[in-house]
TIFI-885131 format. One record per atom (N, C-alpha, C, O, CB): z, x, y; residue number from 1; atom name; residue in three letters. Coordinates in Angstrom, 3 decimals, decimal comma, always signed. Glycine has a CB too. Layout:
! residues N
ATOM        c3        c1        c2  doba  dofi  kollo
ATOM         Z         X         Y   NUM    CA    ALA
...
END
This chain:
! residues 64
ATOM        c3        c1        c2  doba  dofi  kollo
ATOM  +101,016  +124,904   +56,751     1     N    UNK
ATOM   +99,852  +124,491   +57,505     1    CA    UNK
ATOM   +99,901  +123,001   +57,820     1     C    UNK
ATOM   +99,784  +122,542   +58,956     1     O    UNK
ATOM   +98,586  +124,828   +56,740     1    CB    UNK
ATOM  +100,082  +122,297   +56,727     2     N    UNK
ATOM   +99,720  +120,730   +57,447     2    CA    UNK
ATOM  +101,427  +120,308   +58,316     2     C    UNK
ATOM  +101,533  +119,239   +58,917     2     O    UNK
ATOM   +99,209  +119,169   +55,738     2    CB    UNK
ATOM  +102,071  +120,851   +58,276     3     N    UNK
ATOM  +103,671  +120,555   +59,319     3    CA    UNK
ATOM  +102,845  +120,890   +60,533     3     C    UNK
ATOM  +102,477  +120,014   +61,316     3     O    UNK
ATOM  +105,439  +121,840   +59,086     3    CB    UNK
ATOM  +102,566  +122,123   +60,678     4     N    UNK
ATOM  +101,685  +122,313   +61,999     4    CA    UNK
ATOM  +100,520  +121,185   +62,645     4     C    UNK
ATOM  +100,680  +120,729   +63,777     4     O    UNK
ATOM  +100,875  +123,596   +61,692     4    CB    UNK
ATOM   +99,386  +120,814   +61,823     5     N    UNK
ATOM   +98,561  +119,860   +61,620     5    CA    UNK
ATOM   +99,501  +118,580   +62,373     5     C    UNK
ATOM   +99,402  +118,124   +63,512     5     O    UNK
ATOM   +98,155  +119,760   +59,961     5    CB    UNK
ATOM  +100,536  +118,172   +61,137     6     N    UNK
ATOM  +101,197  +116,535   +61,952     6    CA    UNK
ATOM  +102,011  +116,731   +63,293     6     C    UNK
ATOM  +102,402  +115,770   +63,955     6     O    UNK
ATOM  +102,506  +115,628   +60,837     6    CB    UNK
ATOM  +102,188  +117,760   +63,568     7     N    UNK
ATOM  +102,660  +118,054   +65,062     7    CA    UNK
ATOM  +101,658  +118,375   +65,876     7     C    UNK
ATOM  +101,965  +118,433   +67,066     7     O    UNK
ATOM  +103,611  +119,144   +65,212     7    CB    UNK
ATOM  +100,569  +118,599   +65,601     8     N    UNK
ATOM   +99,123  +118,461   +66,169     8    CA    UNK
ATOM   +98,549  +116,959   +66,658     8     C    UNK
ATOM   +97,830  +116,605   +67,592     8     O    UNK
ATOM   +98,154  +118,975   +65,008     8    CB    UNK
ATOM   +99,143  +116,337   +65,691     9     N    UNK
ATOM   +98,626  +115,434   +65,603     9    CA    UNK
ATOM   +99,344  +113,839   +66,173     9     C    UNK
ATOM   +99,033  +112,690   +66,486     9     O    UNK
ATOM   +98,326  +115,649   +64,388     9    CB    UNK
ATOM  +100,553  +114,808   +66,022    10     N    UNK
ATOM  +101,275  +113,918   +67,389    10    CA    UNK
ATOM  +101,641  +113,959   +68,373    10     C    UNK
ATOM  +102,175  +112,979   +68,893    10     O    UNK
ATOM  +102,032  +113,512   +67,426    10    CB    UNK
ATOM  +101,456  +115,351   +69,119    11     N    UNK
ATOM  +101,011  +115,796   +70,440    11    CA    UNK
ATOM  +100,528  +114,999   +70,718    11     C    UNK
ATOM  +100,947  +114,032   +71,354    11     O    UNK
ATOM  +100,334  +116,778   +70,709    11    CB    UNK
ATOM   +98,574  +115,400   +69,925    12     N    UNK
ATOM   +97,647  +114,054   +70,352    12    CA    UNK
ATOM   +97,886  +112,761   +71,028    12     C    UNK
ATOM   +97,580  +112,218   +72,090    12     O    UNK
ATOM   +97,199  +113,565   +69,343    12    CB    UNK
ATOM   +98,693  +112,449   +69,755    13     N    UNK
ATOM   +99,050  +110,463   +69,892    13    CA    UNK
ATOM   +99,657  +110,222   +71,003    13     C    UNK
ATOM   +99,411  +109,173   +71,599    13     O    UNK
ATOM  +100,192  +109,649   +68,719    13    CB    UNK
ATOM  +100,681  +111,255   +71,567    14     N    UNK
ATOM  +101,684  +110,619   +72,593    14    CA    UNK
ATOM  +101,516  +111,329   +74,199    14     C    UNK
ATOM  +102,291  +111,294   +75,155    14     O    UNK
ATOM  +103,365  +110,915   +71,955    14    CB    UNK
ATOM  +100,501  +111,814   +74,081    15     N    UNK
ATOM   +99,325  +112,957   +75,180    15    CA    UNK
ATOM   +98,560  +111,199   +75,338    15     C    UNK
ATOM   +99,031  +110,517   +76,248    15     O    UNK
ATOM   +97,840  +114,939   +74,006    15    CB    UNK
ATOM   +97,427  +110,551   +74,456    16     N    UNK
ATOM   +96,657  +109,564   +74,656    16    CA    UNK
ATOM   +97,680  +108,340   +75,353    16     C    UNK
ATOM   +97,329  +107,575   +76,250    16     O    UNK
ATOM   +95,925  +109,234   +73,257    16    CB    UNK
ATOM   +99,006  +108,374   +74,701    17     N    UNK
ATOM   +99,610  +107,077   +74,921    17    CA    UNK
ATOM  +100,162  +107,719   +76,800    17     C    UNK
ATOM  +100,311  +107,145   +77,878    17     O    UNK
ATOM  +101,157  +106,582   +73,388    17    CB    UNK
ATOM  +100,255  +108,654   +76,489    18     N    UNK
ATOM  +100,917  +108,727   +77,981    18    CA    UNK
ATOM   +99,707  +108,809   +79,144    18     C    UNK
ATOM   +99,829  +108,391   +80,295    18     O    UNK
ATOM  +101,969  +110,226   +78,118    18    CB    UNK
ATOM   +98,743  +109,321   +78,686    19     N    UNK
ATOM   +97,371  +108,904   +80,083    19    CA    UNK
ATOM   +97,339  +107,398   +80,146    19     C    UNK
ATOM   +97,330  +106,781   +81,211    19     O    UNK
ATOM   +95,399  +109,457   +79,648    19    CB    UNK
ATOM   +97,312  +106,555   +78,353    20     N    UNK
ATOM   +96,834  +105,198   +78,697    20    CA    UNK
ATOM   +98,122  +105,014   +80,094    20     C    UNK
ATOM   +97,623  +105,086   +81,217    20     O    UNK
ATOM   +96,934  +103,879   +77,067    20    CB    UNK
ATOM   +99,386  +104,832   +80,050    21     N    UNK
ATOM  +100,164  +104,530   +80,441    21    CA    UNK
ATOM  +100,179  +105,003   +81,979    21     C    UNK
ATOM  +100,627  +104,146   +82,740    21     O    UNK
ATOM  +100,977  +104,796   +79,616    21    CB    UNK
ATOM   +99,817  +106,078   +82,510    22     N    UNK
ATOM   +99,779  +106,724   +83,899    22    CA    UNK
ATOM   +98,681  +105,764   +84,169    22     C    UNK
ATOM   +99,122  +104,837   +84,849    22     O    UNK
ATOM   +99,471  +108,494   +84,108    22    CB    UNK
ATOM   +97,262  +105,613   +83,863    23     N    UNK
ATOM   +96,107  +105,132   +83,958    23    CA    UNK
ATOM   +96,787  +103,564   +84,523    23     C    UNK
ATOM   +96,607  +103,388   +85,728    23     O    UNK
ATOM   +95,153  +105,289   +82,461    23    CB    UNK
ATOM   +97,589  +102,347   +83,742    24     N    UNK
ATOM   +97,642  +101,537   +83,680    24    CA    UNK
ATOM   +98,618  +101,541   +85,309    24     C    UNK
ATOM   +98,284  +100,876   +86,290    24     O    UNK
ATOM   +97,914  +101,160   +82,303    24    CB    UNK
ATOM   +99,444  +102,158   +85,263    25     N    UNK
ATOM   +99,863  +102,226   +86,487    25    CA    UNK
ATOM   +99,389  +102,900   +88,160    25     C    UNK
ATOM   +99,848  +102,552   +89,248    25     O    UNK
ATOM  +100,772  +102,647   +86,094    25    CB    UNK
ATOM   +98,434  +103,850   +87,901    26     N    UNK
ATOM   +97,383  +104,077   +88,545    26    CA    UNK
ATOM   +96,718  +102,841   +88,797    26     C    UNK
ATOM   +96,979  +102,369   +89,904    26     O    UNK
ATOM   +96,649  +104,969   +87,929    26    CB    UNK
ATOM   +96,025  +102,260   +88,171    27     N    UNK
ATOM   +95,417  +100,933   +88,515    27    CA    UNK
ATOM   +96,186   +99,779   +89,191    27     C    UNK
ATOM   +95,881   +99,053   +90,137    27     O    UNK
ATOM   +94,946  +100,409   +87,341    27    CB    UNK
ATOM   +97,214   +99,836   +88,453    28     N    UNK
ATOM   +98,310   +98,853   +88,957    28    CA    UNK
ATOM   +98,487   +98,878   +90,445    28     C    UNK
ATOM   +98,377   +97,852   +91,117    28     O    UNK
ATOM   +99,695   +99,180   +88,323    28    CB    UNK
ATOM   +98,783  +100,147   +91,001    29     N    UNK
ATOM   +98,917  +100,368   +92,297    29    CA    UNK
ATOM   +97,822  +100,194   +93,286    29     C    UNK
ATOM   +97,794   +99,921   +94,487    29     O    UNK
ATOM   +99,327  +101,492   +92,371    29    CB    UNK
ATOM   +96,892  +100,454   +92,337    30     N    UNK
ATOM   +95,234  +100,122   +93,362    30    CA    UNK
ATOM   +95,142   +98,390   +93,778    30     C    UNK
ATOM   +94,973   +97,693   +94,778    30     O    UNK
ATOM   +93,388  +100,525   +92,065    30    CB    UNK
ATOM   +95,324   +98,265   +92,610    31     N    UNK
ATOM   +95,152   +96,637   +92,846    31    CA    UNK
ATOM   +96,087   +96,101   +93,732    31     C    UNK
ATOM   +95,702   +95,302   +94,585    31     O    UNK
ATOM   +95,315   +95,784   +91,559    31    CB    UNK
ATOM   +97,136   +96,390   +93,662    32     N    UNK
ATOM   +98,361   +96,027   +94,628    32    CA    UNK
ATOM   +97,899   +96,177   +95,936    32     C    UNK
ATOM   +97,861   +95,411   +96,898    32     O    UNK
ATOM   +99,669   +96,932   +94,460    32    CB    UNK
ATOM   +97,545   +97,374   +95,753    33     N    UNK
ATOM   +96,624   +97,902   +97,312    33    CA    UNK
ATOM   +95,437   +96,903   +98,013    33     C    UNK
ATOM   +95,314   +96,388   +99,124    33     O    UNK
ATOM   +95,620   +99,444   +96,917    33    CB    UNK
ATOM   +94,568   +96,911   +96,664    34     N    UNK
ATOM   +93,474   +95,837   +97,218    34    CA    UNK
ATOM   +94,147   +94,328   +97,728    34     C    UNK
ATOM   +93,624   +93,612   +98,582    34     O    UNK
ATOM   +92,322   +95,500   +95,874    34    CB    UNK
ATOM   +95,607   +93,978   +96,901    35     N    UNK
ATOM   +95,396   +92,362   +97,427    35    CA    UNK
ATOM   +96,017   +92,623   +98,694    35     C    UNK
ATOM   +96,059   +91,626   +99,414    35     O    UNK
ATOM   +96,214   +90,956   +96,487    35    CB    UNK
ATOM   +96,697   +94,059   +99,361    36     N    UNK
ATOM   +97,264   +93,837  +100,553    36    CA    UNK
ATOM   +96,476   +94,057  +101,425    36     C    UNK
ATOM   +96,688   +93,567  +102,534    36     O    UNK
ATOM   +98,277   +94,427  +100,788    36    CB    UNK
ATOM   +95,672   +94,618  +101,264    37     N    UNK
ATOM   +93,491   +94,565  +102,201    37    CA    UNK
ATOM   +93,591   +92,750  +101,950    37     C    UNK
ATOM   +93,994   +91,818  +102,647    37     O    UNK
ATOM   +91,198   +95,780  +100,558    37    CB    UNK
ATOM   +93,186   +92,830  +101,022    38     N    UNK
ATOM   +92,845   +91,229  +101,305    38    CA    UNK
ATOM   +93,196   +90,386  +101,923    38     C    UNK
ATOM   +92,463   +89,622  +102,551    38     O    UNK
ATOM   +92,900   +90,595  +100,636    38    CB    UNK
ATOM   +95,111   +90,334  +101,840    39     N    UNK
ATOM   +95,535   +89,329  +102,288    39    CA    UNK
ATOM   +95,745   +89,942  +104,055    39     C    UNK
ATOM   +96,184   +89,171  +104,908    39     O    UNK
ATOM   +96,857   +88,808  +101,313    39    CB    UNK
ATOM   +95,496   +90,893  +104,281    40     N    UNK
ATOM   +95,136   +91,607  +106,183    40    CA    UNK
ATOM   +93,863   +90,794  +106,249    40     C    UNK
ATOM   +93,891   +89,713  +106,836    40     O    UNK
ATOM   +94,692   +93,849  +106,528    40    CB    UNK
ATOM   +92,851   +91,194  +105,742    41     N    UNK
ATOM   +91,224   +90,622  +105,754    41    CA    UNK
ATOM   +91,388   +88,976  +105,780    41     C    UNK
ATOM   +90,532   +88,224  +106,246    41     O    UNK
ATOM   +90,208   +91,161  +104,131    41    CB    UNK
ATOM   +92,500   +88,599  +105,263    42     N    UNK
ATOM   +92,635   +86,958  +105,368    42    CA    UNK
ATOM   +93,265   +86,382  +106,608    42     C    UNK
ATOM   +92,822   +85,325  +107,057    42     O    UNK
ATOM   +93,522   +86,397  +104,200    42    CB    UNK
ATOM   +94,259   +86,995  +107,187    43     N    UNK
ATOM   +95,052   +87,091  +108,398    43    CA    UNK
ATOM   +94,095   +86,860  +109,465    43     C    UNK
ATOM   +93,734   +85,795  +109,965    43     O    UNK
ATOM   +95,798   +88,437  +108,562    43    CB    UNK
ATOM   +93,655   +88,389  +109,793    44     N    UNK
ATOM   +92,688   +88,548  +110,360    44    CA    UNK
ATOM   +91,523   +87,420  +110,947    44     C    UNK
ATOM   +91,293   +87,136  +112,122    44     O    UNK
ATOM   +92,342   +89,301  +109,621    44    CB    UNK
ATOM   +90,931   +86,930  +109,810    45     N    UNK
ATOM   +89,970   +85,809  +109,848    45    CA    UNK
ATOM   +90,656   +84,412  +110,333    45     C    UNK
ATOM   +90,109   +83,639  +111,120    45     O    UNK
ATOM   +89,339   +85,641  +108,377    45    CB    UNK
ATOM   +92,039   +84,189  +109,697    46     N    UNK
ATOM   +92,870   +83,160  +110,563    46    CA    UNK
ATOM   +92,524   +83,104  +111,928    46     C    UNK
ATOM   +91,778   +82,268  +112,438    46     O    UNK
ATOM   +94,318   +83,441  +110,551    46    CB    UNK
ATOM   +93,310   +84,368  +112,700    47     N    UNK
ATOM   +93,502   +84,586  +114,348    47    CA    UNK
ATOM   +91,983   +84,895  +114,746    47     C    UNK
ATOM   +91,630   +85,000  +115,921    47     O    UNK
ATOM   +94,679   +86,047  +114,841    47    CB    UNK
ATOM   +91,050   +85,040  +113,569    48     N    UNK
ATOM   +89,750   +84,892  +114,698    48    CA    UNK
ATOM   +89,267   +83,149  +114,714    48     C    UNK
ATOM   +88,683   +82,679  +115,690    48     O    UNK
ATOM   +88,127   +86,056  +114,053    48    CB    UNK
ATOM   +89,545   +82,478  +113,730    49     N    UNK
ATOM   +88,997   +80,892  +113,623    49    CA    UNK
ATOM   +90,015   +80,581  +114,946    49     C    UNK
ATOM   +89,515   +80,011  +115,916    49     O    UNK
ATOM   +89,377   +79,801  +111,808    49    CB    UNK
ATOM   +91,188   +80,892  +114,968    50     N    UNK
ATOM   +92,350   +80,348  +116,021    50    CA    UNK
ATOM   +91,487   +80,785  +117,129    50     C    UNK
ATOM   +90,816   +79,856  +117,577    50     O    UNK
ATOM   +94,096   +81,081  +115,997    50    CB    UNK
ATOM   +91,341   +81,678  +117,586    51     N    UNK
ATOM   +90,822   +82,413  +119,365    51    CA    UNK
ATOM   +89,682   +81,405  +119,326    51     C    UNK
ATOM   +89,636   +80,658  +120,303    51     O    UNK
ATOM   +90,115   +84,568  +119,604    51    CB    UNK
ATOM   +88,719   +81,232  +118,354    52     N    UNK
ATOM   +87,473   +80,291  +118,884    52    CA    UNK
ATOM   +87,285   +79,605  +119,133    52     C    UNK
ATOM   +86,466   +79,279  +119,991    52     O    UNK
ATOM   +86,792   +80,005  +118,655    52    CB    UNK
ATOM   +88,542   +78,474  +117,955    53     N    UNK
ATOM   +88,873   +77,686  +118,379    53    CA    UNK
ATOM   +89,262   +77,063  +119,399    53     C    UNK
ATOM   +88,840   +75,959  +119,743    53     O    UNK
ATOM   +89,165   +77,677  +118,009    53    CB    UNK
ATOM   +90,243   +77,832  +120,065    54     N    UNK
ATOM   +90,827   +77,785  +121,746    54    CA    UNK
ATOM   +89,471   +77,709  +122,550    54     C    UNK
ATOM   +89,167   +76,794  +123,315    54     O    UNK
ATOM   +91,840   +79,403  +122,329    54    CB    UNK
ATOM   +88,686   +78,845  +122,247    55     N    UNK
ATOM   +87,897   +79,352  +123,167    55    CA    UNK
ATOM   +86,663   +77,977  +123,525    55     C    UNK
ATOM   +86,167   +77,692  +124,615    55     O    UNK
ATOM   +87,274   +80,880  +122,501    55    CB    UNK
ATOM   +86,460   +77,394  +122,321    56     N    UNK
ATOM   +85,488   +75,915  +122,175    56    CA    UNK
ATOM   +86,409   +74,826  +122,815    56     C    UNK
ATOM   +85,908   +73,883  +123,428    56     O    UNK
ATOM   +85,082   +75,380  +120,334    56    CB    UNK
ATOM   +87,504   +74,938  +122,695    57     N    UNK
ATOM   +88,373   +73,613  +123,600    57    CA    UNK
ATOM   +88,304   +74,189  +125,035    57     C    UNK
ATOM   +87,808   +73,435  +125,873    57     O    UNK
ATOM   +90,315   +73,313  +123,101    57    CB    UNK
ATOM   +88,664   +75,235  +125,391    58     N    UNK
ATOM   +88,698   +75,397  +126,466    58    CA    UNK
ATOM   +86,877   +75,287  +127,047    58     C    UNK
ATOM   +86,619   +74,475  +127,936    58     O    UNK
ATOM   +89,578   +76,700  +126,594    58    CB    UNK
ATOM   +86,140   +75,858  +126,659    59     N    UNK
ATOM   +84,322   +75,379  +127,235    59    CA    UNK
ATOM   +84,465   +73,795  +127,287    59     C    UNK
ATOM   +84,699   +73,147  +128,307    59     O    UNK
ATOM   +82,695   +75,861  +125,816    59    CB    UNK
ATOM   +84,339   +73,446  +126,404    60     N    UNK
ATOM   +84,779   +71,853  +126,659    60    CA    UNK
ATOM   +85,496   +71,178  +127,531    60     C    UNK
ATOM   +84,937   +70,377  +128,279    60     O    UNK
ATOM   +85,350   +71,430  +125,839    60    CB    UNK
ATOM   +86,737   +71,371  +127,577    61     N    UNK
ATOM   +87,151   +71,279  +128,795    61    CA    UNK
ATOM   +86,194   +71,731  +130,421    61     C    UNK
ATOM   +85,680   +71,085  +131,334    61     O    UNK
ATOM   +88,311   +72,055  +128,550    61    CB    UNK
ATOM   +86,268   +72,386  +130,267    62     N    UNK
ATOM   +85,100   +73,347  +131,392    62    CA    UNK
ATOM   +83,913   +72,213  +131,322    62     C    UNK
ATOM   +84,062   +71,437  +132,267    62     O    UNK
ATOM   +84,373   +75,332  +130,631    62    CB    UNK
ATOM   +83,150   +71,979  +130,772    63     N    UNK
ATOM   +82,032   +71,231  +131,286    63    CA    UNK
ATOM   +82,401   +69,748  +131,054    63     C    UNK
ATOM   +81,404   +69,037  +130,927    63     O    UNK
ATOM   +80,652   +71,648  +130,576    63    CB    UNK
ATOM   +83,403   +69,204  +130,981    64     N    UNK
ATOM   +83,708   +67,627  +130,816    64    CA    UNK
ATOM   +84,100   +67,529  +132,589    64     C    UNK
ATOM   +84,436   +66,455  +133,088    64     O    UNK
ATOM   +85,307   +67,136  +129,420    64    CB    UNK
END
C-alpha cells in the first residue's frame, strides 16, 4: 500500500511542477505578445506626431 501511496504522490509533485512550468511559459508568450502591441501602439503614435507635425508646418506656411 504505501509504494502505491509514494507513486501517488509523485505523480502529484511532477503533474504540479509541470502546469507551474506550461503556466510560466504560457505567460511568457503573452507578455512577449503584449510588448509587441506596445511597441506597434508606440510606432504608430510616432507617424501620427510626424503627419501633424508636417501638417502644422505646412498651415503655417499657408497663412505666412
Amino acid at each position: 500500500m504505501y509504494p502505491g501511496v509514494a507513486l501517488l504522490a509523485i505523480i502529484v509533485q511532477l503533474t504540479i511542477i509541470i502546469g507551474v512550468i506550461v503556466f510560466a511559459v504560457k505567460l511568457l508568450n503573452r507578455i512577449t505578445e503584449i510588448a509587441g502591441s506596445q511597441k506597434s501602439i508606440a510606432e504608430s503614435q510616432a507617424k501620427l506626431i510626424s503627419l501633424l507635425s508636417k501638417k502644422q508646418t505646412t498651415q503655417d506656411s499657408a497663412d505666412s
